[in-house]
Each structure stands twice: as C-alpha cells, then as structure tokens.
C-alpha positions in Angstrom: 9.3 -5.5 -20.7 8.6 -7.9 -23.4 5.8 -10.3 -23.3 7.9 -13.5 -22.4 9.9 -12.1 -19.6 9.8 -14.1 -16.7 7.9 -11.3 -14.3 8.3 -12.1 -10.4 5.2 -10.0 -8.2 5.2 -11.5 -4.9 1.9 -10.3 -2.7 0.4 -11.2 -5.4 -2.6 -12.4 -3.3 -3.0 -8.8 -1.7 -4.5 -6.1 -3.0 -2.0 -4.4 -4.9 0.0 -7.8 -6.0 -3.6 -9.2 -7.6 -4.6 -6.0 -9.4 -1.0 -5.6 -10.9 -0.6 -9.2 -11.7 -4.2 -9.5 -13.4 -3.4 -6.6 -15.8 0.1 -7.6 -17.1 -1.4 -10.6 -17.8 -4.4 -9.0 -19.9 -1.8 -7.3 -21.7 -0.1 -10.1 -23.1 2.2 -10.9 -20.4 2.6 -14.9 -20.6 5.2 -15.2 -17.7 3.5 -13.4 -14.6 5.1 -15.5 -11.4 2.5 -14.7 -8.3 3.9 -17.3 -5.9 2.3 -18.3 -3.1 4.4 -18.5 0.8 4.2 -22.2 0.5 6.3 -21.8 -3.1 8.2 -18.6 -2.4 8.5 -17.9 1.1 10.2 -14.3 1.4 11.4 -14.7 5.4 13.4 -17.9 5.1 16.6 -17.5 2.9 16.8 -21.0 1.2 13.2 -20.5 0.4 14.0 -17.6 -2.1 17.2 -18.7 -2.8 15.7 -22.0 -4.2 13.2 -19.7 -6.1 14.9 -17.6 -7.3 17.6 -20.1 -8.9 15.1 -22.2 -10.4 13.2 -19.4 -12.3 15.5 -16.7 -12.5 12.8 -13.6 -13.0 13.8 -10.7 -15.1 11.6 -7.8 -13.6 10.4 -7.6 -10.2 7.6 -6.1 -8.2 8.2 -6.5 -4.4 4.8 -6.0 -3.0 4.9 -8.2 0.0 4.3 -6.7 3.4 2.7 -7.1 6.8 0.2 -4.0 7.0 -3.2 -3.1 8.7 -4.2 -0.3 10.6 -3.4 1.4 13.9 -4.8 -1.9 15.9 -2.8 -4.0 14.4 0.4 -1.8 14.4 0.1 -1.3 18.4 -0.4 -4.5 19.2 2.0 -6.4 17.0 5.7 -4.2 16.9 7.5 -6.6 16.7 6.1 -8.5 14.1 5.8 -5.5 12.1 8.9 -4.7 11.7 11.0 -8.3 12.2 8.4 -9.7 9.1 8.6 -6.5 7.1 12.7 -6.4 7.4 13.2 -10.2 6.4 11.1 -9.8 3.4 13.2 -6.9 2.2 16.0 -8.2 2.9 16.3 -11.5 1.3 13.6 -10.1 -1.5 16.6 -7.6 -3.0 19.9 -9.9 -1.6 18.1 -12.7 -4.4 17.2 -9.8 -6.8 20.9 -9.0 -7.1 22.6 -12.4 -7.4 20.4 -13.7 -9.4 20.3 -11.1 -12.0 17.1 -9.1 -12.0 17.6 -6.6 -14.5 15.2 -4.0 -13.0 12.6 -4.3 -9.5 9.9 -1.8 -8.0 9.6 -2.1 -4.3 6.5 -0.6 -2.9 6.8 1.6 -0.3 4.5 4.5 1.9 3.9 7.8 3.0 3.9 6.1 6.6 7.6 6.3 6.1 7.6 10.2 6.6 7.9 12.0 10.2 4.6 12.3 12.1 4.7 16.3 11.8 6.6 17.6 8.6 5.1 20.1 6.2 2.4 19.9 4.1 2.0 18.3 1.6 4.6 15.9 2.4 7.2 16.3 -0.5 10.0 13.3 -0.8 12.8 15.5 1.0 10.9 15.1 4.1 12.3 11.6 4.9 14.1 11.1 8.4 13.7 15.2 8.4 12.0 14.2 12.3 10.6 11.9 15.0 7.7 9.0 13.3 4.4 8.5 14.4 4.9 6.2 17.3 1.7 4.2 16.7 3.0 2.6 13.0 6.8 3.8 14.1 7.8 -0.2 13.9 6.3 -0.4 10.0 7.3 2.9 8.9 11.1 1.9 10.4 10.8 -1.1 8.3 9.8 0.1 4.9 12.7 3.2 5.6 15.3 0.3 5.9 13.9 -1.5 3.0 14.2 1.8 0.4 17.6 2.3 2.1 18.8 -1.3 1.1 17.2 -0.6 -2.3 19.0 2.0 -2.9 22.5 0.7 -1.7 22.4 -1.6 -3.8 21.8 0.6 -6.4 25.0 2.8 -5.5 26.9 -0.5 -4.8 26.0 -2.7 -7.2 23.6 -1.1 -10.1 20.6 -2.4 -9.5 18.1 -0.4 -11.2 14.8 0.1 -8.9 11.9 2.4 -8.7 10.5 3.3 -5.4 7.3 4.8 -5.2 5.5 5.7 -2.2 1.8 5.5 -2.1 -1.0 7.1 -0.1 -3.7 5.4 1.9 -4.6 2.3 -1.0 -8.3 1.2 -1.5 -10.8 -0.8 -3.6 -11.0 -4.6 -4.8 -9.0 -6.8 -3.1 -8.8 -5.2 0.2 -9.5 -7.0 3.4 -12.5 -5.8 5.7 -11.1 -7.8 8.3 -11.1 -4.9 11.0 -7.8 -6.1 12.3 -6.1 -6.0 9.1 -7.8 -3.5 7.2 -7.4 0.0 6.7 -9.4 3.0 7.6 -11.7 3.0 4.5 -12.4 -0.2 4.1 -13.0 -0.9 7.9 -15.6 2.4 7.7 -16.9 0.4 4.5 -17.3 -2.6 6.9 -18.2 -0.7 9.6 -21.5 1.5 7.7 -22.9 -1.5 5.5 -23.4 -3.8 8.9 -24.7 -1.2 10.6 -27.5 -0.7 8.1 -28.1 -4.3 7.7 -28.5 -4.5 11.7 -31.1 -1.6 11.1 -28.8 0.2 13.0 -29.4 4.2 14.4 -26.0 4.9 15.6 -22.4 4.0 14.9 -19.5 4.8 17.2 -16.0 5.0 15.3 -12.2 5.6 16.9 -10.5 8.9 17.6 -11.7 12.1 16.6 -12.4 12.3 13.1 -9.9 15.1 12.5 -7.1 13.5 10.7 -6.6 14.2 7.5 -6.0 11.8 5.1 -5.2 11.4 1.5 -6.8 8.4 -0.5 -5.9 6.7 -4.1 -8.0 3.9 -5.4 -5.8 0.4 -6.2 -6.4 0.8 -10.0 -4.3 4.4 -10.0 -1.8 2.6 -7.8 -1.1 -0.1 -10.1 -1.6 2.3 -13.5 1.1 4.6 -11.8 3.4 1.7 -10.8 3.2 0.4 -14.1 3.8 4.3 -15.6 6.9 4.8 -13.1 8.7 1.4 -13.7 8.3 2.4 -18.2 10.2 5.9 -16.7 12.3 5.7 -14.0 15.0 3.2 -12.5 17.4 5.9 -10.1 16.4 4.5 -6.8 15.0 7.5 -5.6 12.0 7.6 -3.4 8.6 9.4 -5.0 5.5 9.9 -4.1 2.5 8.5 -5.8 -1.0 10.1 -4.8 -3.6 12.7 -5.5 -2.4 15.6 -3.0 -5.9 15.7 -2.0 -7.1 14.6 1.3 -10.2 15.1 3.9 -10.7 14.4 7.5 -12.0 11.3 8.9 -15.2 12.6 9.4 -15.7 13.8 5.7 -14.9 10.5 4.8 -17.1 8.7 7.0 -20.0 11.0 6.2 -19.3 9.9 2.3 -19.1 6.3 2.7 -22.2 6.3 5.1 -24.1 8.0 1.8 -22.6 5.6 0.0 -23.7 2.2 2.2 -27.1 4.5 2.8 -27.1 4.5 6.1 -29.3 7.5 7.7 -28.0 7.0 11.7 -25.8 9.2 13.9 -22.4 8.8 13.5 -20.7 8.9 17.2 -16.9 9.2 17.8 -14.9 7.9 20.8 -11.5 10.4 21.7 -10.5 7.7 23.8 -8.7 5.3 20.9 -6.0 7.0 18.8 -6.0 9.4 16.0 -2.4 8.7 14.2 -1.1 11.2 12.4 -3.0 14.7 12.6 -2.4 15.2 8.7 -1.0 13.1 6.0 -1.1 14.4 2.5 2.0 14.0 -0.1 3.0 16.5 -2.6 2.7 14.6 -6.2 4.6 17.4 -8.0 7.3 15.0 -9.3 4.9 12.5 -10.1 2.9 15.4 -12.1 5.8 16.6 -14.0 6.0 12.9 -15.8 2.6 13.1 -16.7 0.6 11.0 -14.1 -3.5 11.8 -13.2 -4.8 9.3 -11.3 -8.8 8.5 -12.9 -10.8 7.4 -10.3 -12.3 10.1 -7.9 -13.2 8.9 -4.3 -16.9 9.0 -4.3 -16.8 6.7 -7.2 -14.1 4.5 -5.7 -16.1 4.3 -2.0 -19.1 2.9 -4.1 -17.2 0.2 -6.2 -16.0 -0.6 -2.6 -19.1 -0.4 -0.8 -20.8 -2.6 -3.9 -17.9 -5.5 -3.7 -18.5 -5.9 -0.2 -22.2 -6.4 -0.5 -21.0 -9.0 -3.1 -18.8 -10.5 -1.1 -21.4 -10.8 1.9 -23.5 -12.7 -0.1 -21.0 -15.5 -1.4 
C-alpha cells in the first residue's frame, strides 16, 4: 500500500476497525476512509453502491459485524445472522465491481465445529455440528469466507482471511450485553470492588477453555498477513495458548484487586468446552504476538477505571 491509497475500514468505530484505522494513519497513511452507518451503510445496497462509486477505495478491511457474547447470541438469531450476511454480502459484491485491488475480511474461530481437535487447525472447518448457542453467527461469518473466496476462484479477487481468537483491550464494549467474556469479567470484578463487594457470582462453570489475543496483536498480525498473503484461504491468527474461565477470572480479579469469593452458577451456559487454534501457519511466516495476558487484563482493567470516571 502506498501512502495515498484510498483505504476503505468499515467498523471502524469498533474495537478492531479503530485500532487498525488509528495506526495506518500514524504511519503515514493520508487516505484512511472509517465511514460511519449514516455515510456507508453496509445492509442497504444503494447505500454502498453510492459509496463505493463515489470513492472508489483501493484496499479494504471488512471489519463490520454484529458480535457479543453468548446472551446476546441466544437471544437475538436472527439478527445475528440476517445483519452479519447482508454486510458480507453487499461489502464484497461492491469490492468487486468497483475495483478493489486487494480486501481482508475478518473472520473467527467461532466458525469451527463445537468439538473438533485440539488446537483447532484451519482444516477443521465444517469437519462437524457448531456450537448451537453462537450456531447463527458462526453460520454467518462461514458464508461470508465462502463468498470471499468464490469470488476469488471466480473473479480474482485477492483477499486474506484471518481468523482470530477471543479479541480484547481498548475499544472494547463493557456493555454486558454486547461484550465479550473478558471484558464483561473486567466489568464484572472492578464494580464489585467499588460496591465493597465480598462475593461475585459469574455464568456456567468456569471450565471452558479459552484462548485470548490482545487487539494490538490482532491488528499487528492483520496488518503482517495482508503485506504476505492474498490466496483466499482461511488462517488462524492467535497465541495457541488458552486457560479456563476460572483461571481467567482469578487473574482479572488480581488485577481489579478484588479479595471476595468468586461464586459460579451451572445453571447459564458454558459454550464451547474448549477453543484453542493451532497458529502453526501463522508461525511459519514469522508472527509472535507481544502482549502477554496479564499485561493486557491490566491495560484493560486501567481503561475502564478511566472510562468510569469521564
């Protein structure tokens, strides 16, 4: 990419989208596009038509997405999936009439069956049943790499598709229906000892496992795949390290120094017993992601405080 190309990120008000968009642009990039629904809606057709026609981008990062947590997923299907499917849709249909010379669509480990091997290597995909509690996101972002990569058979468009583990750090919500499992716990821990309080009750089990990559990696990875790759085919991007729920818990309760006892309640879901990719291919380019988890659970348990007190 050259520092005048016109650079299309859409989510750029999400957590990945404002992370990536804020570093092109400290490295020189003059032309970083992060338009908002009002200027770029991705679910109405004439909206990104119009777009599209009027500022013709040459690269593309398709970041936009409906996500949250299990809550979310289980009470909104349909919405999940119908939102998920127009973006994609009309996101690459535009991308290929109008000339993008080269997109990355973000993807997930979500995408890969509920109870395959471990770590999860890329071959995995549709190699058996989902989990049914994100089933109608992880159908959605399958159907969206699919697309990607017809029309790369079809019609050449070059695209890199990585797929991330659980994302975390600035930007993320700690809205408890939209947020994800570490940033809810951050949520959940720093009120608790605010309230002064002695014990904390969280969903499921603790036994998961779970695999975690802080947003900086994400976007320094996205940034190293799109400089290497353009084949269309799926990859994982993550640490092939994970912990259980309750490890994690434990570390962002050091972290937001609270003392209490942590309770747990079987009665709400767990998701996924295990979910931890196998970054071997990511390795082989020459990828290490930098920011440990401990130090990534404080920066996000110290931008929270921050953000309480605005």
């Amino acid at each position: 990419m050259q520092a005048h190309d016109v650079i299309l990120v859409t989510g750029g008000s999400g957590m990945v989208g404002g992370q990536l968009a804020a570093q092109l642009r400290a490295d020189g990039f003059t032309q970083v596009l992060t338009p908002t629904r009002g200027q770029l809606d991705l679910s109405d057709a004439q909206s990104v038509e119009r777009w599209f026609a009027k500022h013709r981008p040459r690269y593309a990062f398709l970041l936009a997405a409906q996500v949250g947590g299990i809550a979310a997923n289980v009470a909104d299907p349909v919405g999940f999936l119908e939102n998920n499917l127009l973006l994609a849709v009309h996101a690459l249909n535009a991308c290929q009439r109008h000339g993008v010379e080269k997109l990355l669509m973000l993807g997930s480990t979500c995408i890969y069956p509920r109870d395959c091997p471990q770590p999860i290597r890329e071959e995995a995909l549709l190699s058996g049943p989902l989990e049914p509690t994100n089933e109608a996101y992880a159908l959605s972002k399958i159907a969206a790499l699919r697309l990607a990569q017809a029309y790369r058979q079809q019609y050449g468009l070059r695209c890199v598709l990585p797929m991330p583990c659980n994302i975390y750090g600035t930007g993320d919500h700690f809205d408890l229906q939209r947020s994800h499992v570490l940033s809810a716990l951050v949520k959940r821990f720093v009120d608790a000892v605010e309230a002064r309080a002695e014990r904390l009750t969280l969903w499921g089990t603790g036994t998961p496992r779970r695999e975690f990559m802080h947003v900086d990696d994400v976007v320094a990875g996205m940034r190293f795949l799109f400089d290497r790759l353009d084949d269309g085919q799926i990859i994982n991007l993550g640490t092939g390290v994970d912990l259980t729920i309750a490890e994690l818990a434990e570390r962002v309760a050091e972290a937001a120094g609270f003392h209490g006892t942590i309770d747990w309640d079987p009665t709400h879901p767990d998701g996924t017993p295990r979910k931890c990719s196998d970054p071997s291919r990511l390795r082989a380019l020459g990828f290490q992601p930098r920011v440990d988890l401990d130090s990534g659970i404080r920066r996000t348990v110290a931008e929270y405080r921050r953000l309480q007190t605005q």
